[in-house]
C-alpha positions in Angstrom: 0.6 -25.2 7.3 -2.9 -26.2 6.7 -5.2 -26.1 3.6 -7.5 -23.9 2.4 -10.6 -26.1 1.7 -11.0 -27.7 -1.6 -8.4 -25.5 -3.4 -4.4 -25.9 -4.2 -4.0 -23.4 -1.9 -2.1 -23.7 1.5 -1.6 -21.0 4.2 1.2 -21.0 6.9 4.0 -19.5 8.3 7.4 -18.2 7.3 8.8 -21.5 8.8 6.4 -23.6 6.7 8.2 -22.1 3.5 11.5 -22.4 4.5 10.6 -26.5 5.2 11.6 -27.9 2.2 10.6 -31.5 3.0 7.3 -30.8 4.4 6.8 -28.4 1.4 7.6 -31.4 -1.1 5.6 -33.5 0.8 2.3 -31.8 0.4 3.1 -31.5 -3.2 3.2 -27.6 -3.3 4.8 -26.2 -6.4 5.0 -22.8 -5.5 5.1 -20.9 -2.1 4.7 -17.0 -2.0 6.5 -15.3 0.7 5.2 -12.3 2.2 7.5 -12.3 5.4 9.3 -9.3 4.9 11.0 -9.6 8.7 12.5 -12.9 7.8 15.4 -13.7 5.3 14.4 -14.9 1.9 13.6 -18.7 1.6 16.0 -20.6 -0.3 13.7 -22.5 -2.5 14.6 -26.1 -4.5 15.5 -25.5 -8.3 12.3 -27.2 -9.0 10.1 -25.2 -6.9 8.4 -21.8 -8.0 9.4 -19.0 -5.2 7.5 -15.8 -5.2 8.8 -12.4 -2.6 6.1 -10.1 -1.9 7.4 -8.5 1.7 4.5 -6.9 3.1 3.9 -5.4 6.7 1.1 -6.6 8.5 -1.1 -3.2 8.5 -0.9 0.3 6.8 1.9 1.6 4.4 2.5 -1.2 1.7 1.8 0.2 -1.9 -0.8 -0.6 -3.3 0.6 -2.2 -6.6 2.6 -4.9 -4.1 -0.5 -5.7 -2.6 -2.5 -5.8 -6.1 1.2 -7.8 -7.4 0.5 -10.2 -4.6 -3.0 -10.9 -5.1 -2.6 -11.4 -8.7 0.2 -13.7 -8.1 -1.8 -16.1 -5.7 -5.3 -15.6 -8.4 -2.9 -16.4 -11.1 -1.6 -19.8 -9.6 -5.0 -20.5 -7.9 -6.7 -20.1 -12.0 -4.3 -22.8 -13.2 -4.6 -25.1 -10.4 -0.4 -25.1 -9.0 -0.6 -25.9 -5.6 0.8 -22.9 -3.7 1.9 -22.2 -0.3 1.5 -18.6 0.7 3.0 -17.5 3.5 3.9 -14.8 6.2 5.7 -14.3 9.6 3.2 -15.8 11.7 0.8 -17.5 9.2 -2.2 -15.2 10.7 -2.7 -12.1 8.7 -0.7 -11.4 5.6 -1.3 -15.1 4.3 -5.0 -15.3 5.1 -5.8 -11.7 3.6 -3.5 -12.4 0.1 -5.1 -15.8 0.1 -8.8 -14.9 0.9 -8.5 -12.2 -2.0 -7.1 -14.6 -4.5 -10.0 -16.5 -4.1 -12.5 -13.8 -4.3 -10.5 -13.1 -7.7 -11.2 -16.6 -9.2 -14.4 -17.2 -8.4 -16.0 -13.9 -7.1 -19.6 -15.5 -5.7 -19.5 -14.3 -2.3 -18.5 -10.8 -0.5 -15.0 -10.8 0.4 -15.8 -10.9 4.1 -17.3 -14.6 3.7 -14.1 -15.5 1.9 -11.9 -14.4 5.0 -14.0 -16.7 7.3 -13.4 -19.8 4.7 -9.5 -19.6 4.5 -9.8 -18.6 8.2 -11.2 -21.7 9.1 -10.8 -23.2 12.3 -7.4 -21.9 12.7 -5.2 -19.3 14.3 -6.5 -15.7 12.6 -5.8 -12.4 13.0 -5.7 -9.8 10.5 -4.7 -6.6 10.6 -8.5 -4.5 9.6 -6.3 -1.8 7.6 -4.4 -4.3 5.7 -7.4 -5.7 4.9 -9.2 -2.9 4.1 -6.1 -1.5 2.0 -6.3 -5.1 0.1 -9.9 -4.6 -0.9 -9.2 -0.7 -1.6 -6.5 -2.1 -4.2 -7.9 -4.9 -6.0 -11.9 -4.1 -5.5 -12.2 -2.0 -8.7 -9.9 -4.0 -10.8 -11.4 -6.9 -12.7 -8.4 -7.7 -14.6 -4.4 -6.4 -14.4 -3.8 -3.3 -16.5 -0.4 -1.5 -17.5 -0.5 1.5 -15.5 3.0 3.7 -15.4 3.8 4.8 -12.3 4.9 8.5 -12.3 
C-alpha cells in the first residue's frame, strides 16, 4: 500500500484491503475494492467499503467504470482518506485513482496524472482499460441520471 503524493488517497492491493490493522493504522476511512477475482473484503463496522469488480482490460461497462471513478472523485473532494484497491495493486487501482484525480483538480492531461499515482512503484496498466476509463468519464464534467434501456 503506498500513497499517492499529497492526497488522502492510497493505492494497493487486494491484500492491503483485506488488512484491517494496517488499514486502521494509516487512518483510511474508506477502501474501494475493485478485485473482482477475490472474495469481498470484510470491512470493520466503522469503515466505509466500496465493490466495484472490474477486469483489468476490455469489457467492463462503462457506467461501473464512470460509478468507480465518481466514487474515488467523490471521497478524494471531501478529503476521506481512501484506499483503492485491486488484485495486484498495478492497473485497476492506479487507473480509477489517476482519473479521480484528474476529476478534482483537472490541471494536467490525464497521461501526467497516471505517471504521479504511478510513482516510483510497481505499474502496469492495461492501455484498453485505460483508454475505456478516459472514453467513459472524458466528456462528463459532472454525474447525470441517464436510464439505461
Amino acid at each position: 500500500m503506498r500513497r499517492v503524493g499529497e492526497h488522502p488517497l492510497w493505492v494497493g492491493t487486494a491484500r492491503d484491503a483485506r488488512d484491517m490493522r494496517a488499514v486502521h493504522d494509516a487512518g483510511i476511512e474508506a477502501v474501494v475494492d475493485l478485485a473482482m477475482m477475490c472474495p469481498p473484503a470484510t470491512p470493520t463496522r466503522e469503515l466505509v467499503y466500496l465493490r466495484f469488480p472490474l477486469v483489468d482490460g476490455a469489457g467492463n461497462p462503462p457506467w461501473l467504470l464512470s460509478a468507480a471513478v465518481w466514487a474515488v472523485s467523490n471521497l478524494l473532494w471531501h478529503g476521506v482518506p481512501t484506499l483503492v484497491a485491486c488484485d495486484g495493486g498495478m492497473s485497476r487501482s492506479l487507473a480509477i485513482a489517476t482519473r479521480a484525480i484528474g476529476t478534482v483538480s483537472p490541471s494536467a492531461p490525464p497521461d501526467d496524472y497516471l505517471r504521479l499515482v504511478a510513482g516510483d512503484g510497481p505499474a502496469d496498466v492495461h492501455p484498453v482499460l485505460w483508454a475505456e476509463i478516459i472514453r467513459c468519464t472524458d466528456s462528463v464534467n459532472e454525474p447525470q441520471y441517464r436510464p439505461r434501456d
